[in-house]
N, C-alpha and C positions, 0 to 999 in steps of 0.2 A: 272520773270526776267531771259531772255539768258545768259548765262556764257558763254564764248569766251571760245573756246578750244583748243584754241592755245596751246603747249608745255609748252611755257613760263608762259602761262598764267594759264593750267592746276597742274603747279609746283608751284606757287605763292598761288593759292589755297589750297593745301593741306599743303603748310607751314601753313598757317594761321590758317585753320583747327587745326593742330598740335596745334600752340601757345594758341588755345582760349580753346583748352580742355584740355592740360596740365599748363596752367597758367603759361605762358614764353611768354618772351619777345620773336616775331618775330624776329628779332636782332641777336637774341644770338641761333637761328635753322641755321643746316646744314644740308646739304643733310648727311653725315656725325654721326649726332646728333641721340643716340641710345635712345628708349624708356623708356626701362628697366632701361639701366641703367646709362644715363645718366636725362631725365627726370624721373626716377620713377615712372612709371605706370607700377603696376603690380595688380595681383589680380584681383580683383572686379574692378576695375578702368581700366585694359588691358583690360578685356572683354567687359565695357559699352564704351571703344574707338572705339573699333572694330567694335562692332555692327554701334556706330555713323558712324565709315569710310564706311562702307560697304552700308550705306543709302542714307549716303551724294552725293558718288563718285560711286555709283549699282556696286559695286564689289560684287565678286562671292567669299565668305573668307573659303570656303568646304577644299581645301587646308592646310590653315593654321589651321582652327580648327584641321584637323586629328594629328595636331604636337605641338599644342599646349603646351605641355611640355616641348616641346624643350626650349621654347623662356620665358615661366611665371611658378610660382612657387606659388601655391593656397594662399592665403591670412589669411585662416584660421589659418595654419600654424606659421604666422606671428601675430596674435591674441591671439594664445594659446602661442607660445611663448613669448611675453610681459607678461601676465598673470605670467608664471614661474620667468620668470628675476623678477619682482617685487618681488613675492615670497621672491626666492632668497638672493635679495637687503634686505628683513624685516629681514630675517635670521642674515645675517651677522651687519644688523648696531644693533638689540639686542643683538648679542654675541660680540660685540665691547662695548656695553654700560654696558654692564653686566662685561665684563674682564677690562675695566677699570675703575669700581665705579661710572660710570655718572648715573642720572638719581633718584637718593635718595630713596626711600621706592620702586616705584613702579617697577624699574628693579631691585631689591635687587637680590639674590640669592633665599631667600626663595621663592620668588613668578614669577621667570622667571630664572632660571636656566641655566647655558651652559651646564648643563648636558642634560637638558630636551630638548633644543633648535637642540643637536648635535643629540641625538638618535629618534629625533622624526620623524618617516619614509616619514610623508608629505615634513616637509622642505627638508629633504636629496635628498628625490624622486624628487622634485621640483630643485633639485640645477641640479642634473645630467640632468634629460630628459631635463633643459633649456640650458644647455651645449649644448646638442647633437644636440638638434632643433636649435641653433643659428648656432653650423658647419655646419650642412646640410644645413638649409636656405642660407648661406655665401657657402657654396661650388656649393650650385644650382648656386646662379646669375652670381658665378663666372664662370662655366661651363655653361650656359645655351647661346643657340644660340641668336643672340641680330639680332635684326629688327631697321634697322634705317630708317630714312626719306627717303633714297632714294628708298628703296625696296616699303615705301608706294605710293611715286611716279611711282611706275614702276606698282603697282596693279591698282593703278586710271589709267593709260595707257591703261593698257590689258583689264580691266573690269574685273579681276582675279588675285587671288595670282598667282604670278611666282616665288616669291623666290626660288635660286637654294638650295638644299640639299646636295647632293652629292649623293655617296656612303658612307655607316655607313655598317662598320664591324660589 
């Protein structure tokens, strides 16, 4: 099947594209409408976009790969830190149940302690480094250059990333 390549017709396409791999309603995409961070694809999920845009529409993505970090913040990141938060989370509702008497025999004192809970270097280590990983992940997306719909628009045009960069000090 030909695809008309019209403008119109090349920009209606890559909405839809958009909408059927990030699960949104067509409707609610603007040219406008940023990846990251308004759909949420990051990670593992930016990069199997990617590859799909780059198949779909023979864009040349060499470009964007080299900057990559710019724009997505690794996923792993976002895996080890849910892991900690959890952590974290078990820390604190046993040193709530233990400090206020819930729980009868089995959080007693003798057998789960705040003593034992607060010195014990995995929780503690788990509480901080899930601190740290939640700012940094939140100060990435917050900093991180955002890609919207229209800049993918503008690659299916070229048959190449063109996003501008600038100058970086």
């Amino acid at each position: 099947m030909e695809w008309d390549l019209t403008a119109g017709a090349l920009q209606e396409r890559v909405f839809m594209f958009t909408a059927i791999q990030s699960h949104v309603d067509r409707k609610k995409l603007t040219p406008m409408t940023r990846l990251a961070q308004d759909l949420h694809i990051t990670g593992e999920d930016a990069s199997e976009f990617f590859d799909a845009f780059g198949k779909e529409f023979h864009v040349e993505l060499s470009e964007l790969n080299m900057r990559w970090d710019q724009h997505f913040h690794a996923e792993a990141g976002l895996l080890l830190n849910t892991v900690l938060v959890s952590l974290g989370c078990v820390t604190l509702a046993s040193s709530l149940l233990v400090l206020f008497k819930f729980g009868g025999l089995f959080w007693s004192y003798n057998y789960f302690s705040p003593y034992r809970v607060y010195r014990t270097p995995i929780w503690v280590g788990s509480g901080f480094a899930s601190l740290i990983s939640w700012i940094a992940a939140w100060h990435h997306n917050r900093t991180s250059s955002p890609i919207a719909i229209a800049d993918l628009i503008d690659a299916a045009e070229a048959g190449r990333w063109v996003k501008s960069y600038g100058a970086r000090s």
